[in-house]
N, C-alpha and C positions, 0 to 999 in steps of 0.2 A: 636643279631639276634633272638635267641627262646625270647627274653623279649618283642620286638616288634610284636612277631607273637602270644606271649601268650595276651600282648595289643586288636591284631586284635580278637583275639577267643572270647576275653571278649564283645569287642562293637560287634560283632555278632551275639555271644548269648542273650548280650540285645537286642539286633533289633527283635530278635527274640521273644523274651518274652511278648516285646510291641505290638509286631504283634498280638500274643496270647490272651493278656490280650483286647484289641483291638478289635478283631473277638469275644471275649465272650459277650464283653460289648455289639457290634451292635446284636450279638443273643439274648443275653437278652429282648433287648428294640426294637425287629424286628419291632412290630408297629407302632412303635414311628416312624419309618426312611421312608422319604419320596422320592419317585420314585426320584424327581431330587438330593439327595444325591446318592441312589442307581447308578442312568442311566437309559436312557431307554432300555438296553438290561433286565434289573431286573425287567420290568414294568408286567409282565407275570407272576411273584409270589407274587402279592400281592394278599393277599386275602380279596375276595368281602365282605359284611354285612351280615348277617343272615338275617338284617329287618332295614327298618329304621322308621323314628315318622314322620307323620304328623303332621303340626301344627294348619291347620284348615286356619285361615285366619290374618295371621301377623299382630299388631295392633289393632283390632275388636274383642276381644278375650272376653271383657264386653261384645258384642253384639252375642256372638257365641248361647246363649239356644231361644234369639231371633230366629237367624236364622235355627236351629236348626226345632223349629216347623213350623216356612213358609216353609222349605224344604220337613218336612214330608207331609204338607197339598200339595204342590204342588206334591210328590210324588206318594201320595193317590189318586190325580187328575188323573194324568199319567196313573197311571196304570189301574182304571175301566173307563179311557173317550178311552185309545187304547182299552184294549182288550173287550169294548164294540162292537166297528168298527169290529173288525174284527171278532166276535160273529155272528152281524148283516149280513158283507158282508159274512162269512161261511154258514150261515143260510139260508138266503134269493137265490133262483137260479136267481130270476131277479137282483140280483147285480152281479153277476158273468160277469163284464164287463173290460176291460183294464180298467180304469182310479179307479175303486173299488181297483179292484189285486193290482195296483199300490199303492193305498192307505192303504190294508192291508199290505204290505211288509212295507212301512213308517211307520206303530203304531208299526208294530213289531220290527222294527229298533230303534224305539224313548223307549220302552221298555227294549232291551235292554241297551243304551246308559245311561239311567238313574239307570238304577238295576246296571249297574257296579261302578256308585261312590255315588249316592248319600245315601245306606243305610250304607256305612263307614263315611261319611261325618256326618249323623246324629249322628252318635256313637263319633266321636272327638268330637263334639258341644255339646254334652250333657253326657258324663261321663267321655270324656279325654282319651278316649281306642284308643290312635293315633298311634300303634305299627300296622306296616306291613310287612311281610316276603319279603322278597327277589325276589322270583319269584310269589309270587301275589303280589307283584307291579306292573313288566313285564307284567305282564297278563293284570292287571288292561291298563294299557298305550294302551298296544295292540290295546284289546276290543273297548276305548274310539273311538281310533284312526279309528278305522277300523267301528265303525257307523259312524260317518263323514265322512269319505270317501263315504261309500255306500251311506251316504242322498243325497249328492250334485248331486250325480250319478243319485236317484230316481225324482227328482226335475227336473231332465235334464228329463228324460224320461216321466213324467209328462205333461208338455210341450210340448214335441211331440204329445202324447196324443191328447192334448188339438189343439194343429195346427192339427191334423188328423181328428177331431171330427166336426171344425168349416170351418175347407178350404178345405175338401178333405171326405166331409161326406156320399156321392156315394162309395166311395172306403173303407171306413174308415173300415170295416171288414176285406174287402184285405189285407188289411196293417197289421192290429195288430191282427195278428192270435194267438194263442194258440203258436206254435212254435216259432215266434217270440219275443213275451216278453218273455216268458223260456230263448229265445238266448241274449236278453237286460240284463235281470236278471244276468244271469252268467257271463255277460260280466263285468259287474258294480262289482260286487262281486271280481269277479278277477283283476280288475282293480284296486279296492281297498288292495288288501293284494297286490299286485304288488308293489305298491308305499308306502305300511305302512311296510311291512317286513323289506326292508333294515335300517329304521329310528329304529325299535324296535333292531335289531340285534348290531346297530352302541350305541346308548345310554348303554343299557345291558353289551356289554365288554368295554365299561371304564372304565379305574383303579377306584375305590370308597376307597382311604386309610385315608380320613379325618373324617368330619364329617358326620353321618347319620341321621342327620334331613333336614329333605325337608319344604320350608319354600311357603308351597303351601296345599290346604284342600284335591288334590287327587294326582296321581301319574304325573303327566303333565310332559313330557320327557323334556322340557327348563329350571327346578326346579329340574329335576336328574341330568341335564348333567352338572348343577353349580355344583354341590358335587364330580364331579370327578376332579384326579388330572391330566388329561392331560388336552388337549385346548377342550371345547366344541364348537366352532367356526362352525366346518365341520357340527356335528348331527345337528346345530341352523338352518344353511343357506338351509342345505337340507333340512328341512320341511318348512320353510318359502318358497325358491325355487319352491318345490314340491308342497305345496298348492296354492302358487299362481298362477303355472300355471294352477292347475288341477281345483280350482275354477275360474278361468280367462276365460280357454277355455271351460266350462259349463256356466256361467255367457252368456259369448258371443252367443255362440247358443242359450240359452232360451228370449235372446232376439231378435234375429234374429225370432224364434218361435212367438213371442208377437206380432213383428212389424207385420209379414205378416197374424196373426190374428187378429190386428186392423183396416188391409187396409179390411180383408174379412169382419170384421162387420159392419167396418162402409159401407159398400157396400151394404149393405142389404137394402130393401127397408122397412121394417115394423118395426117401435119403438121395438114392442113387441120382435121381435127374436134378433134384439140389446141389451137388457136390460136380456135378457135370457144369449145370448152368455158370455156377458162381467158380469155375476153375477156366471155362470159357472166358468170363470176364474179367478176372484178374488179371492176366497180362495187361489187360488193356488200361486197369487201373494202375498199374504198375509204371507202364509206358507214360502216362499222365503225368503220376509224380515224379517223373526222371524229368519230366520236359517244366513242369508247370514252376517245381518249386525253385529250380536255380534259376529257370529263365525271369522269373519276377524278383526274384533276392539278388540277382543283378541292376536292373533296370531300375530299381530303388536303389541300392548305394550306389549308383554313380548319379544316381538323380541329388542325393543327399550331399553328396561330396567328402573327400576326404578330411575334413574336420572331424567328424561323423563313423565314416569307415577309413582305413585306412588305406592307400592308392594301389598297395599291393596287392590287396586282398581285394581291391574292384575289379584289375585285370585278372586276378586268379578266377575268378565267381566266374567271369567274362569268357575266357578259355576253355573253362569246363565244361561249359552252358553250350558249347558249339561241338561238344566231342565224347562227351559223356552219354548224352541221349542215343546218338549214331552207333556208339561201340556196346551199347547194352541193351538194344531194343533187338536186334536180332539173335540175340544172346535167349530174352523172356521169352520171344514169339518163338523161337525154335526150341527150346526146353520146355513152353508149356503148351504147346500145340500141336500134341500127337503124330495128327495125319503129316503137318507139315514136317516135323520133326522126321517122321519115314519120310516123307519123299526122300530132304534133304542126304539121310544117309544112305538111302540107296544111290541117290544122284553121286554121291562121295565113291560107293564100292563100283558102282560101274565105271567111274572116269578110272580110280584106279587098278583096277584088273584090267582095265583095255587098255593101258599104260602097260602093266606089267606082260601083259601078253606079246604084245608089240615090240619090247624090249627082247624076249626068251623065243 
């Protein structure tokens, strides 16, 4: 009897040891051990990245000091063809008109939409400095997100503009008062952190215990949410979801807007204020298609994945989509926008003759 029980004490105490030995081993090597060995009641203590790597553009990597300087020039574009516009309409009291306001808010939108990836983007393409922290990447995603939101919004409002201006030009003061666009403005704004807050809060707390390279040139929340170890499924569908409706139901109205601004021009009786009306609105159609067609031909291939498209050509879509709208929208507004188009070059001969005179 004590020989069977001194038996039992022995295989105990080993169970025990192994246990021991066991528990040091998993402390040891805690990084190593992935939430589905853990469970998920343990998915709450792993710990997030300090920073992960960019890798700029998977594949194209030959091609990266190429791109590297079209993005600065494009960048360089950006930023003196907006903050010319909005120098101009600040400047000028006869622009101080809804469809101007409107269009300063857009350069300062497409400013910053561009200053949030493309001076990192430059820096990976050209020295390989592809290290990003933790919460400026977060920031970075937000930011992105949260100008595309508010452009699609501006675009909408635009539009309306433009149907107020050509169908409704007796009232067209009525209408877009001072308080009013302030009340459009903030509606759009809020409408957009509405529907980007939950997307950044949903990406942000997933488990990250694998790898931290992002195989994307900025922070694109479909390129974070592969690196985590739960399902990224929910954040993917929710922004595809969420944009599709939110550009869907903007898409829909600005065309609605078009139609019954086509039936009011072509109603006109004189060439001349048809060819006014419809050169009025072109830029703004123009503006549209710069913004609408890459932004949603992105948003699908990466939704689709690279089976489908291929991974280089989802960061390229991805890249352009954030730098192309910015560097060419002050380009159509000042080439087909007469008045603005003088302000702007007078604004130019005055800074430099006062330059030159200063100099002599």
């Amino acid at each position: 009897m004590q020989y069977t029980e001194h038996i039992k004490c022995d295989v105990c105490s080993q169970e025990v040891l192994d246990c021991i030995v066991l528990l040091h081993h998993l402390y040891i090597n805690r990084k190593e051990v992935s939430p589905v060995m853990l469970g998920p009641a343990y998915n709450h203590t792993m710990e997030t990245p300090a920073s992960f790597l960019l890798v700029g553009i998977p594949g194209l990597q030959s091609s990266h000091l190429w791109l590297a300087i079209s993005l600065s020039a494009m960048y360089i574009i950006a930023l003196l063809g907006n903050t010319l516009i909005m120098t101009a309409i600040w400047m000028d009291s006869t622009l101080h008109e809804p469809m101007y306001c409107f269009l300063c808010v857009l350069a300062a939108v497409d400013i910053i939409m561009a200053s949030s990836v493309v001076p990192k983007m430059v820096s990976i393409f050209c020295s390989g400095e592809s290290s990003i922290s933790f919460n400026a990447c977060f920031t970075q995603m937000f930011f992105v997100h949260l100008a595309t939101a508010v452009e699609t919004g501006l675009l909408l409002t635009m539009a309306f503009d433009c149907y107020a201006a050509i169908c409704k030009p007796l009232h067209y003061k009525r209408i877009l008062t001072p308080l009013v666009m302030l009340g459009m403005s903030m509606t759009i704004t809020i409408r957009a952190i509405i529907a980007i807050t939950p997307l950044s809060w949903m990406v942000s707390h997933l488990p990250f215990c694998g790898s931290n390279v992002v195989l994307h040139s900025y922070c694109e929340h479909i390129a974070l949410a592969r690196l985590a170890c739960a399902d990224p499924v929910p954040s993917s569908l929710y922004s595809l979801i969420g944009s599709s409706i939110m550009v869907g139901s903007d898409v829909a109205f600005i065309a609605v807007s078009y139609i019954l601004i086509l039936r009011a021009v072509f109603g006109l009786s004189s060439k001349t204020a048809q060819l006014k009306a419809l050169s009025t609105c072109g830029s703004h159609v123009g503006v549209m298609a710069l913004y609408y067609l890459p932004g949603m031909a992105s948003i699908y291939a990466a939704w689709l994945g690279q089976d489908i498209v291929p991974l280089h050509t989802q960061v390229l879509l991805a890249d352009l989509y954030v730098i192309i709208p910015a560097t060419l929208n002050p380009i159509i507004y000042g080439m087909r926008t007469k008045q603005l188009r003088e302000r702007i070059w007078s604004y130019l001969m005055h800074v430099l003759f006062d330059h030159s005179n200063l100099g002599s």
